[in-house]
C-alpha positions as CSV (number, residue, x, y, z in Angstrom):
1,X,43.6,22.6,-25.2
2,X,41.5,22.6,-28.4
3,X,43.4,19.4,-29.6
4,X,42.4,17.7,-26.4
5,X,39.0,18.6,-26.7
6,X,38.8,17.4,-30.2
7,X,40.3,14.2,-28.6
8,X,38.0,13.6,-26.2
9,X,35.0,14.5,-28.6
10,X,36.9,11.5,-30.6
11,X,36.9,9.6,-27.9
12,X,33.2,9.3,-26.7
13,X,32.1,9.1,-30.5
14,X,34.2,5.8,-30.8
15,X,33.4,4.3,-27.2
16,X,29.7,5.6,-26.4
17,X,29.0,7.5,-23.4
18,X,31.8,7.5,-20.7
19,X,33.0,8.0,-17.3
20,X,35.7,9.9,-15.9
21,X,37.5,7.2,-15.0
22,X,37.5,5.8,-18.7
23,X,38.6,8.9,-19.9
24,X,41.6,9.4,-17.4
25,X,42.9,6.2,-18.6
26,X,42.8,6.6,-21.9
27,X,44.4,10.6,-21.6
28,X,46.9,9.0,-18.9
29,X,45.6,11.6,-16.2
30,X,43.9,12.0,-13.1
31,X,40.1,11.6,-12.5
32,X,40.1,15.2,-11.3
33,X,41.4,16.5,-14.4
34,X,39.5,14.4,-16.9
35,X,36.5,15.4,-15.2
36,X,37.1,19.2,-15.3
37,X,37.8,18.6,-18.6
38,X,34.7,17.0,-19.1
39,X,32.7,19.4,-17.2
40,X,34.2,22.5,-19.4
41,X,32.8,20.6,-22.8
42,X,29.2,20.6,-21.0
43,X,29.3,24.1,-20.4
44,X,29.7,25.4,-24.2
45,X,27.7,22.3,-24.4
46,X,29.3,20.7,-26.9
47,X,28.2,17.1,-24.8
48,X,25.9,16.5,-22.1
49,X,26.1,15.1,-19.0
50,X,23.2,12.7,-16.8
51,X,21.5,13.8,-13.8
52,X,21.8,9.9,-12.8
53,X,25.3,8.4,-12.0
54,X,26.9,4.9,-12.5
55,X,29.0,4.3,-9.2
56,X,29.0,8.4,-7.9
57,X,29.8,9.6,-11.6
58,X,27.6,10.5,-14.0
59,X,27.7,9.9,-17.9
60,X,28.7,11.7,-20.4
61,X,27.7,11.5,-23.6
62,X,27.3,13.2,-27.6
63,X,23.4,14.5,-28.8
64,X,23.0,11.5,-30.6
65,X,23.8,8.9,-27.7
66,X,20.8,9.2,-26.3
67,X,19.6,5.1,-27.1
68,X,23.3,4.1,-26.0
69,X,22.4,6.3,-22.3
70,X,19.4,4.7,-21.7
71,X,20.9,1.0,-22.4
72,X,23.5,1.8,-20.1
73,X,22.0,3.6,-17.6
74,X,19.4,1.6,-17.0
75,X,21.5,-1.0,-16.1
76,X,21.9,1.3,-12.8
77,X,18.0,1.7,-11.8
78,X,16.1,-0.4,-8.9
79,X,13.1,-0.7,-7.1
80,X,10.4,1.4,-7.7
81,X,12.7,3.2,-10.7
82,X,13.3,0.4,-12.3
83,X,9.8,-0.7,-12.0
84,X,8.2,2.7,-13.6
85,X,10.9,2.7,-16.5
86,X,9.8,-0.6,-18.0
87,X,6.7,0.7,-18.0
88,X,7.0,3.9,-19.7
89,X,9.4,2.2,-21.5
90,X,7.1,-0.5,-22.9
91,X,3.9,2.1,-23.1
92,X,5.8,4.8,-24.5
93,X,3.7,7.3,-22.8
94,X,1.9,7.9,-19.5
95,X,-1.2,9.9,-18.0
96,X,0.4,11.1,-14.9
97,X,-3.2,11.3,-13.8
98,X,-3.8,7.8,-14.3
99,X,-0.6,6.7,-12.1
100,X,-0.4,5.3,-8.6
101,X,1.0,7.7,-5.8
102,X,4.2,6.0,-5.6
103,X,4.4,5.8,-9.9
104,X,4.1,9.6,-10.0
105,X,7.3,10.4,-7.4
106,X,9.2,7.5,-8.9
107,X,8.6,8.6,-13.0
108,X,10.3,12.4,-11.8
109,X,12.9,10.5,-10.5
110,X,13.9,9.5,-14.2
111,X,14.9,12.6,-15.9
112,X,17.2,11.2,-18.1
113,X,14.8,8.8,-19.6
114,X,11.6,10.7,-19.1
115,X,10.0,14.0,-19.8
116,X,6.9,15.4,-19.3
117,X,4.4,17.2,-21.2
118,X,1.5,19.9,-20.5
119,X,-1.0,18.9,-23.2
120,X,-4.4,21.4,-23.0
121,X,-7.8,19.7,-23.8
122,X,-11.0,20.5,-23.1
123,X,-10.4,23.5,-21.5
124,X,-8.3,21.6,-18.8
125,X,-3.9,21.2,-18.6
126,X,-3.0,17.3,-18.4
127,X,0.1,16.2,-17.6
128,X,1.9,13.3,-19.7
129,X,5.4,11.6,-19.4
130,X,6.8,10.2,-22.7
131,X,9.9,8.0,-22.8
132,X,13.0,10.0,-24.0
133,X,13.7,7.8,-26.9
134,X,10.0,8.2,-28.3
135,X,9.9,11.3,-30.7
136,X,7.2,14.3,-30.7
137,X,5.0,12.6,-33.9
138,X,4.9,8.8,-32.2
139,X,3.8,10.8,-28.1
140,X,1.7,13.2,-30.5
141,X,-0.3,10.1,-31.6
142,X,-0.2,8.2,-28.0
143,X,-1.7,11.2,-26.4
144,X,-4.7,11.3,-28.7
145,X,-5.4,7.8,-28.3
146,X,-5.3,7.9,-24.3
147,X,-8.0,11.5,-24.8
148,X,-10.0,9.6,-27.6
149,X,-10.1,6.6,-24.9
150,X,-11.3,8.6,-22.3
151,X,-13.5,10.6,-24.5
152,X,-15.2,7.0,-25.5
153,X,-15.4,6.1,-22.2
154,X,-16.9,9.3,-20.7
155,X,-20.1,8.7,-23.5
156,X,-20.4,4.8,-22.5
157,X,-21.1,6.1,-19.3
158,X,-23.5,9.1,-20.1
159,X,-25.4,6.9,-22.5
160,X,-25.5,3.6,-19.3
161,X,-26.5,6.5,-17.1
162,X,-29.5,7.9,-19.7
163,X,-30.7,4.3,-19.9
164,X,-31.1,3.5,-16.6
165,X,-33.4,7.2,-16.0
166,X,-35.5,5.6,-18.8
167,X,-36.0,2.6,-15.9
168,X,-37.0,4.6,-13.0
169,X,-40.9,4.7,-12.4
170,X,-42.8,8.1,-12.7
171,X,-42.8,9.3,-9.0
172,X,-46.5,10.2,-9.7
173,X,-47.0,6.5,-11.2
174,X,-49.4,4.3,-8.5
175,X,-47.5,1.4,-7.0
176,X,-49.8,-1.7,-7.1
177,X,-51.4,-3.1,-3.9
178,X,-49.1,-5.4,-1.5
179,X,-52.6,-7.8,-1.9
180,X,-52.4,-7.3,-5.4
181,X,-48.5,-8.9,-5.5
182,X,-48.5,-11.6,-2.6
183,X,-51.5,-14.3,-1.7
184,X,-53.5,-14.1,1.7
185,X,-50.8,-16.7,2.8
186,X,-47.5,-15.0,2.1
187,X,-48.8,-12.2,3.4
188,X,-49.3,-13.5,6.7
189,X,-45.9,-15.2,6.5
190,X,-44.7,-12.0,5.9
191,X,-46.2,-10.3,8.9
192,X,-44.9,-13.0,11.1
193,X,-41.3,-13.0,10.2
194,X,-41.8,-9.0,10.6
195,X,-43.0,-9.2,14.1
196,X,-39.9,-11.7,15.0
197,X,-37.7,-9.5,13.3
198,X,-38.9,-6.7,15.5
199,X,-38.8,-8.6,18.8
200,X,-35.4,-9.5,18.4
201,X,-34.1,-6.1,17.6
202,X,-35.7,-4.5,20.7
203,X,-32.7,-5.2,22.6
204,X,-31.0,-3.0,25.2
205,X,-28.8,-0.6,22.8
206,X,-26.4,0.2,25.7
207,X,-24.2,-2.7,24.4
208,X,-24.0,-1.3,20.7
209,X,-22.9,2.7,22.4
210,X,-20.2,0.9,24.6
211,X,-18.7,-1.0,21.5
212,X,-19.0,2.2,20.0
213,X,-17.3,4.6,22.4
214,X,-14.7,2.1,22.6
215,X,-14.1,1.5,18.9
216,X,-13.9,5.7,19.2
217,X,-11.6,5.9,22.1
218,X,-9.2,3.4,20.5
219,X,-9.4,5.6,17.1
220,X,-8.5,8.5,19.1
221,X,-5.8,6.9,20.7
222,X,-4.0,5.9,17.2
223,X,-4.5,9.2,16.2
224,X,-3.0,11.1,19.2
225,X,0.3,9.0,18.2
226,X,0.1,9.3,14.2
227,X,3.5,8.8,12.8
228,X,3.1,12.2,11.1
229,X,3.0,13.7,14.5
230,X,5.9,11.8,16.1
231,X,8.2,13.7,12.6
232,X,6.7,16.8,13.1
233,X,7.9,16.5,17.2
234,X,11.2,14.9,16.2
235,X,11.8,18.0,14.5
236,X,11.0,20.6,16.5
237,X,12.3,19.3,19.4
238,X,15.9,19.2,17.3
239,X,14.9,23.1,16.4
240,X,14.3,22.7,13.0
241,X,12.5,24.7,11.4
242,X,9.5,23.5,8.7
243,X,9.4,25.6,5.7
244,X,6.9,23.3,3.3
245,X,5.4,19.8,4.2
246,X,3.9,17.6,1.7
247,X,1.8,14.1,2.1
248,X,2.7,11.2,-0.3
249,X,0.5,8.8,2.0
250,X,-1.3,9.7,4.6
251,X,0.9,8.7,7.7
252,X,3.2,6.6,5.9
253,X,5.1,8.7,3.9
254,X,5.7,12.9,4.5
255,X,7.8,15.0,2.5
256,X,9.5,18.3,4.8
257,X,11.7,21.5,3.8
258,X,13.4,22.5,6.3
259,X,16.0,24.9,7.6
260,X,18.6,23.1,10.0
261,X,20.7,25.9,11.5
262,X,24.1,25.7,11.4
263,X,27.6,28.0,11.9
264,X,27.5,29.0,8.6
265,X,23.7,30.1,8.4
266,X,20.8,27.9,7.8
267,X,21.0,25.4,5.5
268,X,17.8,23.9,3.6
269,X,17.4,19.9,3.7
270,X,14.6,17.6,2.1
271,X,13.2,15.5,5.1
272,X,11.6,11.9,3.9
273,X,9.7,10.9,7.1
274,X,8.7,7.1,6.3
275,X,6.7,4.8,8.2
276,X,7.5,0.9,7.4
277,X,8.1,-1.8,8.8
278,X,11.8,-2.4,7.4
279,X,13.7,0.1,5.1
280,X,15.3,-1.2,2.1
281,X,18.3,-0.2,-0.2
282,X,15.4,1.0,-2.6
283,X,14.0,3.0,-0.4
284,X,17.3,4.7,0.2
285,X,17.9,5.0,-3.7
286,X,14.8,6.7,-4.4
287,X,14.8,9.4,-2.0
288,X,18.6,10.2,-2.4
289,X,17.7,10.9,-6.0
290,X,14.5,12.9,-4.9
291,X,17.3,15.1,-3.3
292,X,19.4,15.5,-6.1
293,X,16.5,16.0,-8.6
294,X,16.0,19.1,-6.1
295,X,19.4,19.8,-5.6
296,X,19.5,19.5,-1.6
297,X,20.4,16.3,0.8
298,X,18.5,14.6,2.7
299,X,17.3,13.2,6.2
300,X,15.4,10.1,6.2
301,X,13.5,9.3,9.1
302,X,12.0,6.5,9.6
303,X,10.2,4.0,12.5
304,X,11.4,1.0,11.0
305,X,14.1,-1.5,11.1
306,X,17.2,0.3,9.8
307,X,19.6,-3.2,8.8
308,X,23.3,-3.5,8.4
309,X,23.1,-3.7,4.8
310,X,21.1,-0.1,4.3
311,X,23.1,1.7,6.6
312,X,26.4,0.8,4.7
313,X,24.6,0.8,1.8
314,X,23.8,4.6,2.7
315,X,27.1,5.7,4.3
316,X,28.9,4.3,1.0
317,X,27.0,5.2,-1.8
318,X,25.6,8.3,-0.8
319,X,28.3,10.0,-0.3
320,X,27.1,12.3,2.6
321,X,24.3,13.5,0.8
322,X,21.5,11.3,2.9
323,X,21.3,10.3,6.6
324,X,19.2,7.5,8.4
325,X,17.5,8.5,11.3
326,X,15.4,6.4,13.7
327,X,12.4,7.8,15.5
């Protein structure tokens, strides 16, 4: 057994990163052996292993193949994954604060090319994301120039904001005459256009409280169906059981824990309940991996149009770990 370990340590130094299936060839095996075999060198960690996957298997890969992962794994990402790794990739390093919603969810769907960083300053704890291939002295020196930035920034504003108190009259400073600033003429125009002004606003205001109270009434209506409250019926009418709910965008995108009972006790799923229009094969991508980056499947329900292609892109790629539901 030590031989073939030393063989397939051989092996992915020579090839790069591999997949069980390249490794079964090349020992003249089974996938099910090569990938215990593969699994047993993770766990004295001699290599490592992705959380992503290339076609339901992951990589695996020496310490020093990190450059040749992200090249090839990359390869992999779409959508909105695909879309935050060229941009940490190009920046380096990111401000989680300074994301969009949808940038923060997808960047912690990139573990094996991103990892984040507490960073304490000025008596606050930001949160930063560097790109795995950038080293501690090059996100060291990003960091302080996004903080020096802001720093700058915060005194640009102090110093605008100082300048214009310096403009605002003394309250106890007399204002000059209206005769003093207009001639007998404009002033009379003045008082005209005044009096017209009033006359024309001294209209019934029942017509402004109806438009109103209808503008109200239709608000109310919208509300009393909110797509948040047609998930949260869906569930309980199928008896599951909320354990944690969390709002990505109000009323377009909830996160739920839940507890589905089952023969075998209860058994905790993540619930994506997502309001759009049509559901795509990204949108399926990036909440399978928000499953597996916390270990649980999923249900996806959405109001949308579910099409051919992301139902069988679901049923054959996620290999029973998501399921599309309509509501």
């Amino acid at each position: 057994m030590t031989d073939q370990r030393e063989k397939i340590i051989g092996f992915i130094k020579n090839n790069g990163p591999v997949l069980p299936v390249q490794l079964s060839k090349y020992l003249n095996t089974n996938i099910l052996f090569a990938s215990a075999m593969l699994s047993e060198l993770v766990s004295i960690k001699h290599i490592k292993m992705t959380h992503s996957s290339i076609g339901g298997s992951p990589l695996y890969y020496l310490p020093d193949q990190e450059a040749q992962v992200d090249a090839r794994l990359s390869t992999a990402l779409s959508g909105r994954e695909r879309e935050i790794y060229n941009i940490i990739k190009e920046k380096k390093v990111l401000r989680e604060k300074d994301l969009a919603p949808w940038q923060r969810i997808a960047v912690k769907q990139l573990p094996d090319f991103a990892s984040s960083l507490n960073v304490k300053y000025n008596g606050d704890t930001d949160v930063f994301w560097k790109h795995n291939l950038v080293n501690d002295e090059e996100a060291k020196n990003a960091i302080s120039y996004i903080l020096n930035e802001t720093l700058n920034k915060e005194h640009i504003v102090e110093e605008l904001v100082s300048r214009t108190k310096e403009n605002i009259p003394k309250i106890n400073e007399p204002l000059a005459p209206a005769e003093k600033l207009f001639s007998p003429a404009k002033m009379e125009e003045i008082s005209s256009l005044g009096q017209r002004t009033l006359a024309e606003t001294e209209k019934p205001e029942k017509i402004n409280l109806e438009k109103a109270e209808k503008q109200k009434i239709r608000k109310t209506r919208k509300s009393d169906t909110s797509f948040y409250e047609n998930a949260v019926k869906f569930l309980k009418n199928n008896n599951i059981n909320i354990l944690k709910e969390e709002t990505v965008r109000k009323n377009r995108e909830i996160n739920f824990v839940v507890n589905i009972g089952s023969p075998f006790g209860n058994l905790k799923y993540l619930v994506k309940a997502k309001s759009k229009p049509s559901i795509t094969e990204a949108d399926i991508s990036m909440a399978y991996s928000e499953g597996q980056l916390n270990k649980v499947p999923v249900i996806m329900l959405v109001d949308g149009n579910i099409g051919k292609r992301a139902m069988l892109f679901a049923e054959s790629k996620m290999q029973g770990q998501l399921t599309l539901k309509k509501i």
